[in-house]
N, CA, C and O atoms as a Maestro MAE file, in Angstrom:
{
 s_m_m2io_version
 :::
 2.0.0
}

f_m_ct {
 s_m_title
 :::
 protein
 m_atom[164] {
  # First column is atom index #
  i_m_mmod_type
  r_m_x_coord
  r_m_y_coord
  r_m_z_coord
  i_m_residue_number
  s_m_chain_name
  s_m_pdb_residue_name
  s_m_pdb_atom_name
  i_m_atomic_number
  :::
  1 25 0.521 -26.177 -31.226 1 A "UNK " " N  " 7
  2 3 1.086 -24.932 -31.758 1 A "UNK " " CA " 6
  3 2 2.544 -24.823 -31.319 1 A "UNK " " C  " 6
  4 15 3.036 -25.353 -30.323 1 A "UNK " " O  " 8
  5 25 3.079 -24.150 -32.105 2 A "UNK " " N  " 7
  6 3 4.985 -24.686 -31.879 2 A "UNK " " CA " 6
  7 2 5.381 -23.070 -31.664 2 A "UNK " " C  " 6
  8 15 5.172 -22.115 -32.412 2 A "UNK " " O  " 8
  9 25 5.924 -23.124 -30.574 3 A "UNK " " N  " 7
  10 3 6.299 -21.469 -30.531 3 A "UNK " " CA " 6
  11 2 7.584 -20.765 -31.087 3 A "UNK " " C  " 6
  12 15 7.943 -19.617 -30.823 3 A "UNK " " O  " 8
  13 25 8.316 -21.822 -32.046 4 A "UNK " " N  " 7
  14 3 8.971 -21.494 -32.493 4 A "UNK " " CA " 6
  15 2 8.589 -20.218 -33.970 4 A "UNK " " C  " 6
  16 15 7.556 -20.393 -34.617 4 A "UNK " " O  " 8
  17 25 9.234 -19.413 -34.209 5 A "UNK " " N  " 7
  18 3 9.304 -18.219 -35.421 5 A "UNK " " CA " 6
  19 2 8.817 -18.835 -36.730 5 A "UNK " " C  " 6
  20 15 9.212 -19.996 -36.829 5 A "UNK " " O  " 8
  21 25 8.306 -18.548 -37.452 6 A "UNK " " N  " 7
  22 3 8.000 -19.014 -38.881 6 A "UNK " " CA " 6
  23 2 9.040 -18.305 -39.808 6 A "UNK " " C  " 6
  24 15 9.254 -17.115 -40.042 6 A "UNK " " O  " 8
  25 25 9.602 -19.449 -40.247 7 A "UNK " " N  " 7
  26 3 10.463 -18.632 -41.383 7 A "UNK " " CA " 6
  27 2 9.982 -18.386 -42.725 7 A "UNK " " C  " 6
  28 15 9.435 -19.226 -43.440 7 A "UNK " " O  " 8
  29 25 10.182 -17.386 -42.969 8 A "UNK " " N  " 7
  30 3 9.403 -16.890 -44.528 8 A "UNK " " CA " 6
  31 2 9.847 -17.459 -45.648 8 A "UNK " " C  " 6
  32 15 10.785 -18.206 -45.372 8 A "UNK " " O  " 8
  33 25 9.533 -17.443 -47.105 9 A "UNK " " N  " 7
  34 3 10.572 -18.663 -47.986 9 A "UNK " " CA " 6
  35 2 10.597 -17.005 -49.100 9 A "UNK " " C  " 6
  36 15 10.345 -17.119 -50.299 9 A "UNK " " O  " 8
  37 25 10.892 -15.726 -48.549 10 A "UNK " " N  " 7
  38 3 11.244 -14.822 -49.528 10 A "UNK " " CA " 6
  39 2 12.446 -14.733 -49.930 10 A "UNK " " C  " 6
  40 15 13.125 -14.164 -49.074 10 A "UNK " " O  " 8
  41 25 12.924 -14.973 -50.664 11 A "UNK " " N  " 7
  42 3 14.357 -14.823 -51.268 11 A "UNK " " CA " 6
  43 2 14.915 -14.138 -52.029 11 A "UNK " " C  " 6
  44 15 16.041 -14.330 -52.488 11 A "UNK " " O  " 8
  45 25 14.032 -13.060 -52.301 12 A "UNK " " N  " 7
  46 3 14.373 -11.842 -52.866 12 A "UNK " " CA " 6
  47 2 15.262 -11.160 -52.074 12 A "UNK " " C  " 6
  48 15 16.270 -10.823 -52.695 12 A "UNK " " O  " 8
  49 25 15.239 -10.787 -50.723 13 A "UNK " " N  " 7
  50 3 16.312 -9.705 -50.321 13 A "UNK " " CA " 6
  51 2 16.820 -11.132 -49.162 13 A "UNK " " C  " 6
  52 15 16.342 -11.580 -48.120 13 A "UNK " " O  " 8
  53 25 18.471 -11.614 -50.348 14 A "UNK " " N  " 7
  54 3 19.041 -12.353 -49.045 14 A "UNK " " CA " 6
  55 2 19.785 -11.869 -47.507 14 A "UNK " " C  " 6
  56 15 20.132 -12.434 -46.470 14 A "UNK " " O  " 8
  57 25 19.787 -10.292 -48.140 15 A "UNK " " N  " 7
  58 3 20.566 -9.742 -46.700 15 A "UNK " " CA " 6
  59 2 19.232 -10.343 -45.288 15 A "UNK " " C  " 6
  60 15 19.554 -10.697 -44.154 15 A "UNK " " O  " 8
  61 25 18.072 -10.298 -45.732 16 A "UNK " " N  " 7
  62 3 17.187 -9.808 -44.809 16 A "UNK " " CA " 6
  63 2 17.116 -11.549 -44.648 16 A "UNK " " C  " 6
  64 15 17.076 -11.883 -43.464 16 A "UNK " " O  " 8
  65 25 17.102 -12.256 -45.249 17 A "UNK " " N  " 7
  66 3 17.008 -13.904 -44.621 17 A "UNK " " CA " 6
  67 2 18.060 -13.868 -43.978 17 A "UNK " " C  " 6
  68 15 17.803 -13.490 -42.835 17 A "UNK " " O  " 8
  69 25 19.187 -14.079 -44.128 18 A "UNK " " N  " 7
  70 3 20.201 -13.543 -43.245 18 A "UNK " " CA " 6
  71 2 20.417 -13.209 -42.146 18 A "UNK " " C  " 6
  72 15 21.306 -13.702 -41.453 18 A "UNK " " O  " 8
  73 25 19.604 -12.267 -41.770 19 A "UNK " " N  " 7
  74 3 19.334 -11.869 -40.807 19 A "UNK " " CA " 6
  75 2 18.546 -12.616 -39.849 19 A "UNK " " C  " 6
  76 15 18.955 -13.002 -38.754 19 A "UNK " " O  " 8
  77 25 17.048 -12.848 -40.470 20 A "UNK " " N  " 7
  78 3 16.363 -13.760 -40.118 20 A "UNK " " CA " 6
  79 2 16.602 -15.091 -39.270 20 A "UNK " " C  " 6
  80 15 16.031 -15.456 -38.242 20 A "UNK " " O  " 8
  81 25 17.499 -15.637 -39.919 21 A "UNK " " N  " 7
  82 3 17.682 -17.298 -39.646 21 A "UNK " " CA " 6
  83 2 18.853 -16.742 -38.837 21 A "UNK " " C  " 6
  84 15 18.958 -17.618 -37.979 21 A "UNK " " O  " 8
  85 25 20.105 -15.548 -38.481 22 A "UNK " " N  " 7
  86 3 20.914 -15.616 -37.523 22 A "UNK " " CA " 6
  87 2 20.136 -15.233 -36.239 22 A "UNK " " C  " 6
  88 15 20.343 -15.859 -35.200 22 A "UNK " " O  " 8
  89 25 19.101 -14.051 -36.301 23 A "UNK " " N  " 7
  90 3 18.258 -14.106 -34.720 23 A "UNK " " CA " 6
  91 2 17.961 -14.880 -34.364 23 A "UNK " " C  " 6
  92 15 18.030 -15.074 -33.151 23 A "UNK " " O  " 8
  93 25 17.203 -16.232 -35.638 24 A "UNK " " N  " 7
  94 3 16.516 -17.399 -34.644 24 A "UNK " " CA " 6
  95 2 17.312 -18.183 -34.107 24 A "UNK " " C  " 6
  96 15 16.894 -18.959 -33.248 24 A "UNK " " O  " 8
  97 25 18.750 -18.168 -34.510 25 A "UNK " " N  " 7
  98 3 19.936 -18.957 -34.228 25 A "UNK " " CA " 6
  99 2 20.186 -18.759 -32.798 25 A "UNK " " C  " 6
  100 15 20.493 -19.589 -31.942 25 A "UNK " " O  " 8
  101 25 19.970 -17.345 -32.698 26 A "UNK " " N  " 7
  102 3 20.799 -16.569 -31.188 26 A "UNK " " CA " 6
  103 2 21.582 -16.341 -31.391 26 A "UNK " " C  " 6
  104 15 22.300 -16.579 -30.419 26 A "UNK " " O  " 8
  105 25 22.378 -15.746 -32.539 27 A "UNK " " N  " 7
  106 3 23.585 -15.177 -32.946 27 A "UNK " " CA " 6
  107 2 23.559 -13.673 -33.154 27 A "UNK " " C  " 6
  108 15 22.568 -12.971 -33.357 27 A "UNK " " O  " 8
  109 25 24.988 -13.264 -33.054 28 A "UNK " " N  " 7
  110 3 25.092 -12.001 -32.633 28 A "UNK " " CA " 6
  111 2 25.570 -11.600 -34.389 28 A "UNK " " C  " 6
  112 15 25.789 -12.401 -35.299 28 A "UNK " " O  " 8
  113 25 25.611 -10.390 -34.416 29 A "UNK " " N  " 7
  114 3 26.498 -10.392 -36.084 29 A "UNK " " CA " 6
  115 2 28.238 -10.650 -35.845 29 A "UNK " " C  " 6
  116 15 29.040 -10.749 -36.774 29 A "UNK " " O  " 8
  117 25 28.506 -10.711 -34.714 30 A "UNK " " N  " 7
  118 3 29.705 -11.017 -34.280 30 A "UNK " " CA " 6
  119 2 29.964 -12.394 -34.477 30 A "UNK " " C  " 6
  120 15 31.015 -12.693 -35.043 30 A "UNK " " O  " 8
  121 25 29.054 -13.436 -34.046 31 A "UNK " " N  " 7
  122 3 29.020 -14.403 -33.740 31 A "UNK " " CA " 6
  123 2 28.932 -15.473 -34.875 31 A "UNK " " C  " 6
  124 15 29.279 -16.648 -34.762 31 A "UNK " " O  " 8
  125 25 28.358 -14.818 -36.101 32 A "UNK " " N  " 7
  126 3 28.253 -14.943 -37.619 32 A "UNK " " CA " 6
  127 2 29.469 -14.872 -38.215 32 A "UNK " " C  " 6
  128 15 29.989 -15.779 -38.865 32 A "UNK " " O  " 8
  129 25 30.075 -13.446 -37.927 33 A "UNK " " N  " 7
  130 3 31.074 -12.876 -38.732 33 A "UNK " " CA " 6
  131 2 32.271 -14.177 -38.188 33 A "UNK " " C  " 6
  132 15 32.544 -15.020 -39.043 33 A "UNK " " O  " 8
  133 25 32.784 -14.277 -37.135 34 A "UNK " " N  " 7
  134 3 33.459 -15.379 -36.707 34 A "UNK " " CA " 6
  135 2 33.384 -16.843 -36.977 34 A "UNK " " C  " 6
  136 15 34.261 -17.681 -36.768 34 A "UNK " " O  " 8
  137 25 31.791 -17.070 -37.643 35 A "UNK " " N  " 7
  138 3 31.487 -18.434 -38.044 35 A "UNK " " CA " 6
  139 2 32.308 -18.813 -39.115 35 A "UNK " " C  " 6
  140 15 33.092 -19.762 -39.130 35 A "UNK " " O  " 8
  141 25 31.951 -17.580 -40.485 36 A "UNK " " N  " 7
  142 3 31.965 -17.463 -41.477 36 A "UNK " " CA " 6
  143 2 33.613 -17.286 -41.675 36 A "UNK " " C  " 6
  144 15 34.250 -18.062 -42.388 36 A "UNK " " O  " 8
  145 25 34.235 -16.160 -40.950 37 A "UNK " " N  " 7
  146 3 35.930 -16.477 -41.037 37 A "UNK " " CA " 6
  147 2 36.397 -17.939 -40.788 37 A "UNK " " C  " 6
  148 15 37.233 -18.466 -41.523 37 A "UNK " " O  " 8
  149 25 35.929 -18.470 -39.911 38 A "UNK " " N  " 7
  150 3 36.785 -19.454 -39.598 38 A "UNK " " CA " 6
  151 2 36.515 -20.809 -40.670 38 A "UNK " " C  " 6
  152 15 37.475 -21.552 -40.875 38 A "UNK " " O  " 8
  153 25 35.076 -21.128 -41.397 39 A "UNK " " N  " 7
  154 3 34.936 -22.055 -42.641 39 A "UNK " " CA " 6
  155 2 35.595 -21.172 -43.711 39 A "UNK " " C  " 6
  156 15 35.582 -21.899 -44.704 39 A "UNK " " O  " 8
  157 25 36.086 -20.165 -44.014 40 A "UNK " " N  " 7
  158 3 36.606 -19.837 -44.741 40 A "UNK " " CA " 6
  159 2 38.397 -19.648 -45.026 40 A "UNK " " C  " 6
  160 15 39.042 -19.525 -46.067 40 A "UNK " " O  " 8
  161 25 38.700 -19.683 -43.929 41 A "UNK " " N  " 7
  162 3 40.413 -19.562 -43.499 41 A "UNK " " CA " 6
  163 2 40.791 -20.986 -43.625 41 A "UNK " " C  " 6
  164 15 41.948 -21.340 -43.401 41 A "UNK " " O  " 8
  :::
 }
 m_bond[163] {
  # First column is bond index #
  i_m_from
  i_m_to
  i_m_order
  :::
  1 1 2 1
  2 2 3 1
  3 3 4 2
  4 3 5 1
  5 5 6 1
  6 6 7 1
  7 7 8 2
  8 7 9 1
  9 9 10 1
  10 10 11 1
  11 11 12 2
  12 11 13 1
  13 13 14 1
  14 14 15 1
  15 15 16 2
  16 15 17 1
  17 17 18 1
  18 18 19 1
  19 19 20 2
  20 19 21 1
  21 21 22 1
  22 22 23 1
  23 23 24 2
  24 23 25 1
  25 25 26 1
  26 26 27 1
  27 27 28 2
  28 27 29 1
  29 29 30 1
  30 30 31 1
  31 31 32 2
  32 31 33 1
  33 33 34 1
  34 34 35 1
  35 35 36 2
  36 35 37 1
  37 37 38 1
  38 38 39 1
  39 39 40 2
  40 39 41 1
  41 41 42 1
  42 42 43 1
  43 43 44 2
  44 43 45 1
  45 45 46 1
  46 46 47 1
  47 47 48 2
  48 47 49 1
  49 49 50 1
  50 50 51 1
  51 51 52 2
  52 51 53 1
  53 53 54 1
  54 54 55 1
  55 55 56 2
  56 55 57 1
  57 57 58 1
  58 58 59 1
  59 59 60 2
  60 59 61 1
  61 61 62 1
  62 62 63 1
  63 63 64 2
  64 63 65 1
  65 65 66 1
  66 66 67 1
  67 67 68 2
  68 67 69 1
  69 69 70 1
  70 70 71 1
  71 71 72 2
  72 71 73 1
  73 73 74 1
  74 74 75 1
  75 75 76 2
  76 75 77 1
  77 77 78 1
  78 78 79 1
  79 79 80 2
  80 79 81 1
  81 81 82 1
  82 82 83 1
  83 83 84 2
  84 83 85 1
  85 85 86 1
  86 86 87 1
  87 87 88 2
  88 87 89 1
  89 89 90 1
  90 90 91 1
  91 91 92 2
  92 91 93 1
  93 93 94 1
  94 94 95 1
  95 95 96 2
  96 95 97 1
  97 97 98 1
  98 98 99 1
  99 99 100 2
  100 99 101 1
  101 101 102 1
  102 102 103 1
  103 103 104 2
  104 103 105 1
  105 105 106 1
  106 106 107 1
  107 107 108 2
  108 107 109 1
  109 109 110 1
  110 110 111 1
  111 111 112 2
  112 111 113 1
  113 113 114 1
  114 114 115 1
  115 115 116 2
  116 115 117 1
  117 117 118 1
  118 118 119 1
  119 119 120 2
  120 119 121 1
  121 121 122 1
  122 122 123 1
  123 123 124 2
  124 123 125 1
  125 125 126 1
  126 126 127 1
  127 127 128 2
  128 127 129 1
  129 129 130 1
  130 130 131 1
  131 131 132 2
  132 131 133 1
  133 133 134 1
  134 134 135 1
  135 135 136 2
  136 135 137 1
  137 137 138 1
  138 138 139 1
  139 139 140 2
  140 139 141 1
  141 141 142 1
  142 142 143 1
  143 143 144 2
  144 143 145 1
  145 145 146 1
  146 146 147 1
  147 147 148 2
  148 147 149 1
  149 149 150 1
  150 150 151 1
  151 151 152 2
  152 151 153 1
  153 153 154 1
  154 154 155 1
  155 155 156 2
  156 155 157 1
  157 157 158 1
  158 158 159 1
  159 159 160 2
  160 159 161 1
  161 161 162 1
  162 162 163 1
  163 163 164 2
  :::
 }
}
């Protein structure tokens, strides 16, 4: 048994995967928001 989170395959509300896959990351929304500026700049 793997104690890792099960990720769901709903893709209807992407805010909420989103979310999802950054907690299991260990990311903060800070930590996102900074990901995402910097592949984008």
């Amino acid at each position: 048994m793997s104690d890792e989170p099960t990720l769901t395959t709903d893709t209807t509300l992407p805010g909420a995967r989103i979310t999802q896959v950054r907690e299991y990351a260990g990311l903060s929304v800070a930590d996102l928001a900074a990901a995402v500026k910097a592949v984008t700049m």
